[in-house]
C-alpha positions as CSV (number, residue, x, y, z in Angstrom):
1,X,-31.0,-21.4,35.3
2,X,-32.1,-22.5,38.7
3,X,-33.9,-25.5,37.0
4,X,-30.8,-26.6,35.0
5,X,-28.8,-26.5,38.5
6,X,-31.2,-28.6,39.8
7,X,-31.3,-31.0,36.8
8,X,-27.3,-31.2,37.6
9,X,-27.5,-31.9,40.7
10,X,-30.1,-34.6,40.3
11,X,-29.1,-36.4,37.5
12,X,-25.8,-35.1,36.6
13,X,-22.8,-37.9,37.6
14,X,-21.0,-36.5,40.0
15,X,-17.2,-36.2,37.6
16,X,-14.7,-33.1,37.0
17,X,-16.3,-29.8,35.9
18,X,-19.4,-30.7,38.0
19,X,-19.0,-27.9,41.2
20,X,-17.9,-25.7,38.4
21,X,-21.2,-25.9,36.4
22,X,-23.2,-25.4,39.0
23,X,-20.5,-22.2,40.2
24,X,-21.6,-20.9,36.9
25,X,-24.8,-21.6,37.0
26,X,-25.1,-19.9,39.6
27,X,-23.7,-17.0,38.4
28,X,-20.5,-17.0,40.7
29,X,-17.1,-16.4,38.9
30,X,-14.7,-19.3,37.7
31,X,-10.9,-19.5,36.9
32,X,-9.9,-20.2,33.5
33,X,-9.3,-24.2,34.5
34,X,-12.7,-24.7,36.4
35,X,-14.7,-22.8,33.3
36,X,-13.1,-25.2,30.9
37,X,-13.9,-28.3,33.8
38,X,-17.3,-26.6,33.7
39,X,-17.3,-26.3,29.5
40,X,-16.5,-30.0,29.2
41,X,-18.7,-31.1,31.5
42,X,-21.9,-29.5,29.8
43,X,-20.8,-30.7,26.4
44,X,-20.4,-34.5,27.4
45,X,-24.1,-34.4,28.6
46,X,-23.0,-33.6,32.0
47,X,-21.7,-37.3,31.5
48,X,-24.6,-38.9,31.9
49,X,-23.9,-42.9,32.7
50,X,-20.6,-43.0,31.9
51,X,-19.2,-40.8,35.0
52,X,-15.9,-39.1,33.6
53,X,-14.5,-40.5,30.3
54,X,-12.3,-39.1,27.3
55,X,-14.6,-37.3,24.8
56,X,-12.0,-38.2,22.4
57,X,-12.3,-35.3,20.1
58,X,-8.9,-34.1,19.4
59,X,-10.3,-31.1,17.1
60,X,-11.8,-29.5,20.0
61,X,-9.7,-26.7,20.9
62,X,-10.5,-27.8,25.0
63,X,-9.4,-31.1,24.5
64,X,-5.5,-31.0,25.8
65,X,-7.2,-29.9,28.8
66,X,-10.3,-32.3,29.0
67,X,-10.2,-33.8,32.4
68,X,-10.1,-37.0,30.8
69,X,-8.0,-36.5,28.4
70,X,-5.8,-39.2,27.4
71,X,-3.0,-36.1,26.3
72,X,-3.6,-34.0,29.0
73,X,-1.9,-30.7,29.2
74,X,-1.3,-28.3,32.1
75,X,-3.0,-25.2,32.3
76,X,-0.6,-22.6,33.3
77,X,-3.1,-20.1,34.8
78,X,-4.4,-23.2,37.0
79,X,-3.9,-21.0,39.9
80,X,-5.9,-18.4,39.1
């Protein structure tokens, strides 16, 4: 684990759901809102290039609450 946190941290652009990957990582606990940050982060390639964009895949079950999303919805246990 310690060498994908480090992998983040060197390469991984620094965009929403980044603090929360490494928080899981390294094994701390996250809220509902930063573990789906964290979720969409890893599966955009920890966004590489591109910083923070849309993945634009409606079917996703995540994506009304992509960071990026372009139909962003609010996550109602955002303050947990």
């Amino acid at each position: 684990m310690m060498d994908t946190v480090s992998e983040v941290l060197r390469y991984g652009a620094r965009a929403a759901g980044r603090a929360e990957m490494i928080k899981f990582l390294e094994g701390k606990p996250l809220t509902r809102s930063q573990s789906i940050r964290a979720m969409c982060y890893a599966c955009m390639g920890y966004y590489g290039d591109e910083g923070g964009c849309d993945c634009e895949i409606p079917n996703c079950p995540l994506y009304p609450y992509q960071p990026y999303s372009k139909n962003k919805m609010k996550d109602d246990a955002e303050g947990e």
